[in-house]
N, CA and C atoms as an extended XYZ file, in Angstrom:
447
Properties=species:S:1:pos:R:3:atomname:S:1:resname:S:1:resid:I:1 pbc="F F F"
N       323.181      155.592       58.636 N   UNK     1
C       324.005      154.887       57.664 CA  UNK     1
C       323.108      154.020       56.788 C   UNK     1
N       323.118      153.925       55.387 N   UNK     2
C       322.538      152.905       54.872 CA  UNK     2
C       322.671      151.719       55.016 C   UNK     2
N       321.717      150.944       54.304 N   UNK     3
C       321.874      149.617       54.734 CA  UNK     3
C       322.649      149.230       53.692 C   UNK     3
N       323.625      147.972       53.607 N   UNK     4
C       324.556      147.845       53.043 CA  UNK     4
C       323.909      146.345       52.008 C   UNK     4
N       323.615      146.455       50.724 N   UNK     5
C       323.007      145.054       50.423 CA  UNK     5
C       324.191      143.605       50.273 C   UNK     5
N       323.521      142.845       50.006 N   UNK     6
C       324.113      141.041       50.214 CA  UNK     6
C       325.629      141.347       49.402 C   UNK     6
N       326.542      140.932       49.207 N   UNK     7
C       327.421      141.005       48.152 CA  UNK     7
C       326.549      139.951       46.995 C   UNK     7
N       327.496      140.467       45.834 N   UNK     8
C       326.957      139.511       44.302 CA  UNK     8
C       327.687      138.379       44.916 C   UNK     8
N       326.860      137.312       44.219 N   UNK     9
C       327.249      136.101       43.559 CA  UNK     9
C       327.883      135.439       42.586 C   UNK     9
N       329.647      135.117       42.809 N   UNK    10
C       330.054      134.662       41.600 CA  UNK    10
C       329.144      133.601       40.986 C   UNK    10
N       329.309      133.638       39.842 N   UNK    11
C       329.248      132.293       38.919 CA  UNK    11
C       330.552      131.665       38.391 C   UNK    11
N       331.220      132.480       37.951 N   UNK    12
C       332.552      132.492       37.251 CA  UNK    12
C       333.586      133.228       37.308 C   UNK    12
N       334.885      132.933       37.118 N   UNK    13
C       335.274      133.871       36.876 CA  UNK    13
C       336.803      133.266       36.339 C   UNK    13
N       337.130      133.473       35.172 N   UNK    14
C       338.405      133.244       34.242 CA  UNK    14
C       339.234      133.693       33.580 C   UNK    14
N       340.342      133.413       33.404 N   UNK    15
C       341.802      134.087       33.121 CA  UNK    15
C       341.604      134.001       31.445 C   UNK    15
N       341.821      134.732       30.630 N   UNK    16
C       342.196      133.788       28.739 CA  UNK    16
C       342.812      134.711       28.131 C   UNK    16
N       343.902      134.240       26.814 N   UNK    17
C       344.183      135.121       26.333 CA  UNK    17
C       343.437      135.997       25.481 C   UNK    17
N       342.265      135.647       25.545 N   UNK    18
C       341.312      136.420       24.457 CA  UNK    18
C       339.789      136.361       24.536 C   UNK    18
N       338.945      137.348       24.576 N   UNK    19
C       337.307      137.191       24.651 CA  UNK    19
C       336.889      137.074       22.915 C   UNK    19
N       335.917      136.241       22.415 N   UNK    20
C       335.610      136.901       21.165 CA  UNK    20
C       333.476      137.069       21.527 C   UNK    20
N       333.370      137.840       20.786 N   UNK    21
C       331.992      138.219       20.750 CA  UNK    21
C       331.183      137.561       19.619 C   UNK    21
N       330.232      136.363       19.438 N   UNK    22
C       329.844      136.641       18.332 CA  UNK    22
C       328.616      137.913       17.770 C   UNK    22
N       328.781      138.630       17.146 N   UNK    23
C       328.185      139.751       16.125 CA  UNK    23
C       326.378      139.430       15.954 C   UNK    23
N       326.365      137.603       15.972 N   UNK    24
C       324.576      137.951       15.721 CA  UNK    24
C       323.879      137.331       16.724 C   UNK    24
N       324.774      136.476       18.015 N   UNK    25
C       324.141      135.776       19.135 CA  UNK    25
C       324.933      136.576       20.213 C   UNK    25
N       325.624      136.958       20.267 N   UNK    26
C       326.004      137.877       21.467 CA  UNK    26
C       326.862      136.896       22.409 C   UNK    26
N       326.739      135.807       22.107 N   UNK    27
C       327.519      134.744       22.903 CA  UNK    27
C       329.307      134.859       22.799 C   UNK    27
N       329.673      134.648       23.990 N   UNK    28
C       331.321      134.816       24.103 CA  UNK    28
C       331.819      133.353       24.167 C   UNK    28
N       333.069      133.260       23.599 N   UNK    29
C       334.249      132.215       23.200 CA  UNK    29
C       335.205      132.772       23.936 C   UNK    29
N       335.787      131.923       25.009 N   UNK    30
C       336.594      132.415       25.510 CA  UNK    30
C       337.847      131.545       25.200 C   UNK    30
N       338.679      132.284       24.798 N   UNK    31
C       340.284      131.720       24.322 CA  UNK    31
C       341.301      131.515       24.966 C   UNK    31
N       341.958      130.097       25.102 N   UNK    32
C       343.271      130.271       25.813 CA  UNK    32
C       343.072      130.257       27.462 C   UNK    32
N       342.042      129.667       27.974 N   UNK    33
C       342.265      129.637       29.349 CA  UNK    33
C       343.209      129.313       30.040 C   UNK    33
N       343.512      130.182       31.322 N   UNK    34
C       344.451      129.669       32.043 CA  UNK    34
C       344.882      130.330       33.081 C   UNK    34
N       345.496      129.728       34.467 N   UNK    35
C       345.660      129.870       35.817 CA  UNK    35
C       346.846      129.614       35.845 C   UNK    35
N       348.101      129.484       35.327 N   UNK    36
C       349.435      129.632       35.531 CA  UNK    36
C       349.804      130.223       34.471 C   UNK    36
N       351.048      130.718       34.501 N   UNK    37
C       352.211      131.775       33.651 CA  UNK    37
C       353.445      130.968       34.058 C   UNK    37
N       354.408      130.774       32.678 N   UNK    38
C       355.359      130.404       33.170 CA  UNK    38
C       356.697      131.644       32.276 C   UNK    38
N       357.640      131.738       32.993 N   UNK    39
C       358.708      132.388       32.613 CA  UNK    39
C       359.816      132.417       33.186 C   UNK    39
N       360.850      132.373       32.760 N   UNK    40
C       362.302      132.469       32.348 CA  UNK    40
C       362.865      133.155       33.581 C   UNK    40
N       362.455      134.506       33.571 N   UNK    41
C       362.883      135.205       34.070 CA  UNK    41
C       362.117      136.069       34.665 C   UNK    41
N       362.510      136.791       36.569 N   UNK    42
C       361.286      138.092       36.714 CA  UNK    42
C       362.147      138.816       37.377 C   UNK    42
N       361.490      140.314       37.214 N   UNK    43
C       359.941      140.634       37.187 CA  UNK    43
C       359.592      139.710       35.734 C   UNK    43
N       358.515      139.503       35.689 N   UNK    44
C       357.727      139.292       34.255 CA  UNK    44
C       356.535      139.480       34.063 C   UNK    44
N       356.333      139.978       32.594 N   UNK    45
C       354.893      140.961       32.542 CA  UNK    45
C       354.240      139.435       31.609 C   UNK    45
N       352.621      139.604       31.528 N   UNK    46
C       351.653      139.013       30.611 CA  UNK    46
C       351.535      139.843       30.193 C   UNK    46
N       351.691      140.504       28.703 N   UNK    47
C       351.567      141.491       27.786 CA  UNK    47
C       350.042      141.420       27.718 C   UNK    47
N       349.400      140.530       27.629 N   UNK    48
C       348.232      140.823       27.260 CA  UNK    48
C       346.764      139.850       28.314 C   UNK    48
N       345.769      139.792       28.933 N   UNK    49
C       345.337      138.834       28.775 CA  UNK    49
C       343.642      139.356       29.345 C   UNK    49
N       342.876      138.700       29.471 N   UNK    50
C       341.168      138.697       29.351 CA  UNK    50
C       340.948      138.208       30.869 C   UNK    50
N       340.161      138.766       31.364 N   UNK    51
C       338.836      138.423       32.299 CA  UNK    51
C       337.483      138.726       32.540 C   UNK    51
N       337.040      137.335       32.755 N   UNK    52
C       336.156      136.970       32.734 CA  UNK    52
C       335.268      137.035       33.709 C   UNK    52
N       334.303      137.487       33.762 N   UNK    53
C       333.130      136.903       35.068 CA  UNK    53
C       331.727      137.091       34.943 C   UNK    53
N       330.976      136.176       35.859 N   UNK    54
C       329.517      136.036       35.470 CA  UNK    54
C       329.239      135.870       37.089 C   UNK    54
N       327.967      137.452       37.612 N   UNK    55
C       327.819      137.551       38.626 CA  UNK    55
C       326.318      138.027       38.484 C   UNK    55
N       326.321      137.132       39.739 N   UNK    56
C       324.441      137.114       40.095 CA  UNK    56
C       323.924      137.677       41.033 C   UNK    56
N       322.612      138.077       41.692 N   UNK    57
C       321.973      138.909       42.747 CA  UNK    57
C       322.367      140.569       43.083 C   UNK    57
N       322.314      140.726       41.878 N   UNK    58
C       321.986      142.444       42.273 CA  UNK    58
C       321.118      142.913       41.938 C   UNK    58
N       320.798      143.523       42.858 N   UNK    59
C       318.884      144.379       42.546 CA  UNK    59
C       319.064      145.602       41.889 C   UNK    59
N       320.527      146.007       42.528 N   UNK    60
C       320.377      147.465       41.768 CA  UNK    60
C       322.132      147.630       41.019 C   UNK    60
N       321.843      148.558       40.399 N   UNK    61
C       323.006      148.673       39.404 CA  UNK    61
C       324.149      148.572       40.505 C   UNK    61
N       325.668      148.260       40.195 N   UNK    62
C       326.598      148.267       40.895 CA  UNK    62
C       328.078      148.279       39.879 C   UNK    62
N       328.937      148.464       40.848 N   UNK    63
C       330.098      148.918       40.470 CA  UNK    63
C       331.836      148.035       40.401 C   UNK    63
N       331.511      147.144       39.904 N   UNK    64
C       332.657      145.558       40.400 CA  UNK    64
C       333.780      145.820       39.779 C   UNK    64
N       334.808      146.270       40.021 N   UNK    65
C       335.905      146.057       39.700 CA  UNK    65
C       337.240      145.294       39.574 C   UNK    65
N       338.431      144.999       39.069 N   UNK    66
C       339.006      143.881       39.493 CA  UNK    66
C       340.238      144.151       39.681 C   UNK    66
N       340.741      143.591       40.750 N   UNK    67
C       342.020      143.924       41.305 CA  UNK    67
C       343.150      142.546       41.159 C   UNK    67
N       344.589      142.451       40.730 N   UNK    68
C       345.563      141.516       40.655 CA  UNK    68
C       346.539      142.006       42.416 C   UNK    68
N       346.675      140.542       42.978 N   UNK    69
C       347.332      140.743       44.383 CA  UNK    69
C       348.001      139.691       44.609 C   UNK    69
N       348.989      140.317       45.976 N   UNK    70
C       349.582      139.125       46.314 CA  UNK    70
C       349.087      138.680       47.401 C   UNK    70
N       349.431      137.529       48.162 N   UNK    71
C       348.537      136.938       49.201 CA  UNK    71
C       349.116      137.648       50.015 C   UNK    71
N       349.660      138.681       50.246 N   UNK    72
C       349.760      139.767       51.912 CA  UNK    72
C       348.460      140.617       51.658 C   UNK    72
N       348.254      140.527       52.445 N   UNK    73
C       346.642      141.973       52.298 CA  UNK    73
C       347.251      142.793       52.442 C   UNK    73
N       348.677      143.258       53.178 N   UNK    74
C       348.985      144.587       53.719 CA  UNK    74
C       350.130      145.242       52.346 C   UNK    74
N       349.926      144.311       51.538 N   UNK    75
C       350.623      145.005       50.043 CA  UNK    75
C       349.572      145.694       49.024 C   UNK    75
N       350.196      146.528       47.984 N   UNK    76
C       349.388      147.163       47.202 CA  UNK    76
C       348.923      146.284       46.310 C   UNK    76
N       347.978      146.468       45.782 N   UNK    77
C       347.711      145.393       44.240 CA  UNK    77
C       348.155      146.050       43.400 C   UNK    77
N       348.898      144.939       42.685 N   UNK    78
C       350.025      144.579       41.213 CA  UNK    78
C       349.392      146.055       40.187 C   UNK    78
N       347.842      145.485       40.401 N   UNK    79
C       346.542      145.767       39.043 CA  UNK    79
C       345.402      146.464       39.604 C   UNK    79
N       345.017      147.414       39.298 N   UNK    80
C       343.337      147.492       39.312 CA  UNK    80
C       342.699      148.372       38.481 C   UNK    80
N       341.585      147.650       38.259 N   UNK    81
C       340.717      148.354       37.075 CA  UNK    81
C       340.348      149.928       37.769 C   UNK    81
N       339.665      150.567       36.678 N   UNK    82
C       338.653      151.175       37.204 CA  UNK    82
C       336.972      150.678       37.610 C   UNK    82
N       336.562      151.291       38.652 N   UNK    83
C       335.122      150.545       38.335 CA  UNK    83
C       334.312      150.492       37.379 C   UNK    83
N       333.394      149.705       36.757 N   UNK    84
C       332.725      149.131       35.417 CA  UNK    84
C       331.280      149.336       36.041 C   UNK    84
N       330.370      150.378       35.357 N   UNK    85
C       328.602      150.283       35.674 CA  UNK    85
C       328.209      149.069       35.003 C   UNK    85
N       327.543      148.617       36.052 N   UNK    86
C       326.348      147.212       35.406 CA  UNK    86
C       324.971      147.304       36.354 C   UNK    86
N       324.278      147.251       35.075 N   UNK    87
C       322.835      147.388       35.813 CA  UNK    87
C       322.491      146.316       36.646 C   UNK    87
N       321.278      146.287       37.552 N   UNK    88
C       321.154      145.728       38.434 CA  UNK    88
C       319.655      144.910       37.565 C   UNK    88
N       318.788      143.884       38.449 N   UNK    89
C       318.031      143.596       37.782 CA  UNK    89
C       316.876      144.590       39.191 C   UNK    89
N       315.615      143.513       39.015 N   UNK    90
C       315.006      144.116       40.498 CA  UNK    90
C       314.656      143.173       41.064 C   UNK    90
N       313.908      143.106       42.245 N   UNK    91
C       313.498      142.280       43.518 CA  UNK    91
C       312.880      140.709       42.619 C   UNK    91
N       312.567      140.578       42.061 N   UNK    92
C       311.455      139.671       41.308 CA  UNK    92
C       312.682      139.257       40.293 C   UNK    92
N       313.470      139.838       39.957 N   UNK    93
C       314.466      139.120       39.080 CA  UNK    93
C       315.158      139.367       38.842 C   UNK    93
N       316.547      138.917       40.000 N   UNK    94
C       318.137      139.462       40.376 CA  UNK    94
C       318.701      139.242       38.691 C   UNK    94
N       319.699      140.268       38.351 N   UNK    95
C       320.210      140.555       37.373 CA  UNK    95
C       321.810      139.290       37.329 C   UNK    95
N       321.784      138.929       36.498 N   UNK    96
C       323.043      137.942       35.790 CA  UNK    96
C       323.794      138.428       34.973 C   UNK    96
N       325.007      138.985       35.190 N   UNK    97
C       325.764      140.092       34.455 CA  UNK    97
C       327.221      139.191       34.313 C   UNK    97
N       327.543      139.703       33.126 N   UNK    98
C       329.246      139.198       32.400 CA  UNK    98
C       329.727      140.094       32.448 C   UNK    98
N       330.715      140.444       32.613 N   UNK    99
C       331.341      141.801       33.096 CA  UNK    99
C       333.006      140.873       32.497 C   UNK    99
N       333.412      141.870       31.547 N   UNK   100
C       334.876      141.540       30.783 CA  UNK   100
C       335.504      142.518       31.442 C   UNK   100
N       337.261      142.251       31.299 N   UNK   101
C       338.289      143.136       31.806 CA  UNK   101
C       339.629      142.848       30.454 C   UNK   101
N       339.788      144.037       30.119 N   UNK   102
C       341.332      143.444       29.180 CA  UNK   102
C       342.077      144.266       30.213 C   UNK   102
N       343.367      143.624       30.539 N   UNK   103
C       344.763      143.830       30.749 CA  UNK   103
C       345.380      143.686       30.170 C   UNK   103
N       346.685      144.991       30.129 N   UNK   104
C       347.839      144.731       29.225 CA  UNK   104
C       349.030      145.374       30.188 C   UNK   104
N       349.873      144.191       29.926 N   UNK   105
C       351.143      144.500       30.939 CA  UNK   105
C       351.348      144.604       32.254 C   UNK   105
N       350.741      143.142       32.707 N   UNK   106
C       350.505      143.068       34.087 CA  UNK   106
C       351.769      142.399       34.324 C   UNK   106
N       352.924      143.074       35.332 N   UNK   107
C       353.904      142.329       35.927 CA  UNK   107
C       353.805      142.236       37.525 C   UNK   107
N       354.743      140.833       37.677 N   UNK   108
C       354.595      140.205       38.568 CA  UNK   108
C       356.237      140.565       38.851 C   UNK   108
N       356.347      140.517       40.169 N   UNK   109
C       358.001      140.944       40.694 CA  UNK   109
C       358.694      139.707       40.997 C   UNK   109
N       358.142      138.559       40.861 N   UNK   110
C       358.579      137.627       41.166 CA  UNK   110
C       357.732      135.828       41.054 C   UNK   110
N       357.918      134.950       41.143 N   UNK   111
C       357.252      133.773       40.960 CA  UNK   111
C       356.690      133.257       42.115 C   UNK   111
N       355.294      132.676       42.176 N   UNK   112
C       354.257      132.566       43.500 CA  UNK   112
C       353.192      132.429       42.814 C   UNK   112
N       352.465      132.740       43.928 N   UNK   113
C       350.890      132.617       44.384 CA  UNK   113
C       350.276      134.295       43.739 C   UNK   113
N       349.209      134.207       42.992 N   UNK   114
C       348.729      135.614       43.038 CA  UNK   114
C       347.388      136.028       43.441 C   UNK   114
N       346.112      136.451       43.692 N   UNK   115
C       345.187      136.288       42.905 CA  UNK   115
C       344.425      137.467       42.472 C   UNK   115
N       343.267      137.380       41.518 N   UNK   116
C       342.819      137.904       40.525 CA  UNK   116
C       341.320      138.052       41.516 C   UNK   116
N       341.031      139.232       41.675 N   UNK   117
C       339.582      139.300       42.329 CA  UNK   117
C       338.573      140.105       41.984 C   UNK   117
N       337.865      139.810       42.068 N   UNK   118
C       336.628      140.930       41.595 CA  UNK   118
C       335.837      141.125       42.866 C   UNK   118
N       336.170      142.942       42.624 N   UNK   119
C       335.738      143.610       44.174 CA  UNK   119
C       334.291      144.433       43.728 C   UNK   119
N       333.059      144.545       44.902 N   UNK   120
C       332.204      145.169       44.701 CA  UNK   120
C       332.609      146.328       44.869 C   UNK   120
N       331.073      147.573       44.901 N   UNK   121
C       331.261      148.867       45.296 CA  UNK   121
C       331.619      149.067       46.154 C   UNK   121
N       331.013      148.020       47.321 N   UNK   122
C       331.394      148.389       48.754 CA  UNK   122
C       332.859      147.868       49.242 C   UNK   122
N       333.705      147.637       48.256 N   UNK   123
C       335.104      147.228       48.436 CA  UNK   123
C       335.186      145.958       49.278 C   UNK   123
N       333.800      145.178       48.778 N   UNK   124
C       333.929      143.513       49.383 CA  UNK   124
C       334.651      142.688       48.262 C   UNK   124
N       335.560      141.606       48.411 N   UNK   125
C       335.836      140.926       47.610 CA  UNK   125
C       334.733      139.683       47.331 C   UNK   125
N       334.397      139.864       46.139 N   UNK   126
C       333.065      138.729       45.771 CA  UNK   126
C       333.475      138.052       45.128 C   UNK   126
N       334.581      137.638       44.278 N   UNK   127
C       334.979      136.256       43.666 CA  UNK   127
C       336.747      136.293       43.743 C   UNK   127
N       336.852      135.100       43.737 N   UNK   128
C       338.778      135.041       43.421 CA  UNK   128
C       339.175      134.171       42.829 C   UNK   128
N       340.060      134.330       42.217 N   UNK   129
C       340.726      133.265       41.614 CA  UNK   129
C       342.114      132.656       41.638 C   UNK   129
N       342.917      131.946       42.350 N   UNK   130
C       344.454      131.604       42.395 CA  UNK   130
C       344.705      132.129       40.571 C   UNK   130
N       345.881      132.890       40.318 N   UNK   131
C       347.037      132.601       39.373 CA  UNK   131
C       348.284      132.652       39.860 C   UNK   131
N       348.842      131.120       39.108 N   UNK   132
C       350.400      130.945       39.455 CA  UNK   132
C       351.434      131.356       38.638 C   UNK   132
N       351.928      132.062       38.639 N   UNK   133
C       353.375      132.314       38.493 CA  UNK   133
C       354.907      131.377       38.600 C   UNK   133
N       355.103      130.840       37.580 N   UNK   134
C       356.200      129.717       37.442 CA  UNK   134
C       357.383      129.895       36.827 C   UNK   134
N       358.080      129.845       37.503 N   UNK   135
C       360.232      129.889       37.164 CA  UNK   135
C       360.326      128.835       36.372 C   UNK   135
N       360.350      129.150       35.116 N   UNK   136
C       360.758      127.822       34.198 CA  UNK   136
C       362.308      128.041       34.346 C   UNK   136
N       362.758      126.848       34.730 N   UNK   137
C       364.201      126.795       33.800 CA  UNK   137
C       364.547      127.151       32.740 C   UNK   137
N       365.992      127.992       33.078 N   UNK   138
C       366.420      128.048       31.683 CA  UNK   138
C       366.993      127.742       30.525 C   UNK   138
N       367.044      127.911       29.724 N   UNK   139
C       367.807      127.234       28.069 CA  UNK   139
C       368.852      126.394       28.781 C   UNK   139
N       369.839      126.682       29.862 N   UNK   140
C       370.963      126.306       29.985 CA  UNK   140
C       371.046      126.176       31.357 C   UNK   140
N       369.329      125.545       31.168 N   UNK   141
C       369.612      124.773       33.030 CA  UNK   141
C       370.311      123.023       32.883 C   UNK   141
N       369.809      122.601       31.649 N   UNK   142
C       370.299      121.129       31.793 CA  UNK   142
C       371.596      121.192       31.585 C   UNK   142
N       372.665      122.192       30.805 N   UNK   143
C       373.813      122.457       30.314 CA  UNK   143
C       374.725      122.173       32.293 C   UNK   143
N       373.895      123.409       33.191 N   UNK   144
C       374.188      123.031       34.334 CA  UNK   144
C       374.629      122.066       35.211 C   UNK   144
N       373.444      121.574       35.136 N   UNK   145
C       372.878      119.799       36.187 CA  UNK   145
C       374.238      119.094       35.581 C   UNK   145
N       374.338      119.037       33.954 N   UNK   146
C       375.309      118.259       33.787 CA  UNK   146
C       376.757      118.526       34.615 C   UNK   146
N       377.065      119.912       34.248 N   UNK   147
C       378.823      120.080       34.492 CA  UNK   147
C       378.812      119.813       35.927 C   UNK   147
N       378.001      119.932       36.975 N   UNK   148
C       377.936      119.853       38.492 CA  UNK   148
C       377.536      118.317       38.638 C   UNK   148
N       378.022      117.326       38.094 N   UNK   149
C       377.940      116.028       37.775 CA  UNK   149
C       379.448      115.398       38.180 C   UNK   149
């Protein structure tokens, strides 16, 4: 059996509604951060949103993908990418990789706890992140509270 190397090293890793690239520094702006969702009503989808991550110590190219879950392990995940190639660096100088994800139309069946992970090749989870999911009241919750007065 091979030997199985260290898992990566998060640095980061973030929710936004938007990545931008700049064109002559290569540097990313990340837009709209954020770790809760709130809505009305569920199921409810995020039509759109960005992730982020910045992962360290790989010698050799690897394969990180990212998966949306609920806190049962023994459920399916919501989300998952396909895996993404990123080169590795070598022994003398572990590679520091940003690795983006767009999602579109990620629903949630209900309001909770979720989280957002980025899994290696070897199907280790190497970073996570809580996102919450929030039941806002609705238009005609205070209309409520009142008449039950």
């Amino acid at each position: 059996m091979p030997e199985m190397l260290p898992p990566l090293v998060p640095i980061s890793l973030l929710i936004c509604d938007g990545i931008h690239t700049d064109p002559y520094t290569g540097r990313r702006t990340l837009l709209g951060l954020f770790d809760e969702f709130t809505a009305a009503e569920y199921p409810a989808t995020i039509p759109v949103c960005y992730v982020f991550a910045e992962l360290t110590e790989s010698i050799e190219p690897t394969t990180p993908r990212l998966r949306v879950t609920t806190n049962d392990p023994d459920m399916e995940p919501l989300w998952e990418s396909q895996p993404c190639d990123v080169d590795g660096g070598t022994e003398l100088a572990l590679a520091r990789m940003s690795v983006e994800w767009g999602v579109e139309n990620l629903a949630f069946p209900e309001a909770g706890e979720y989280l957002v992970e980025v899994v290696d090749g070897n199907n280790r989870v190497v970073a996570e992140r809580r996102l919450f999911l929030i039941q806002s009241p609705g238009p005609h919750a205070e209309e409520s509270e009142r008449d039950e007065e």
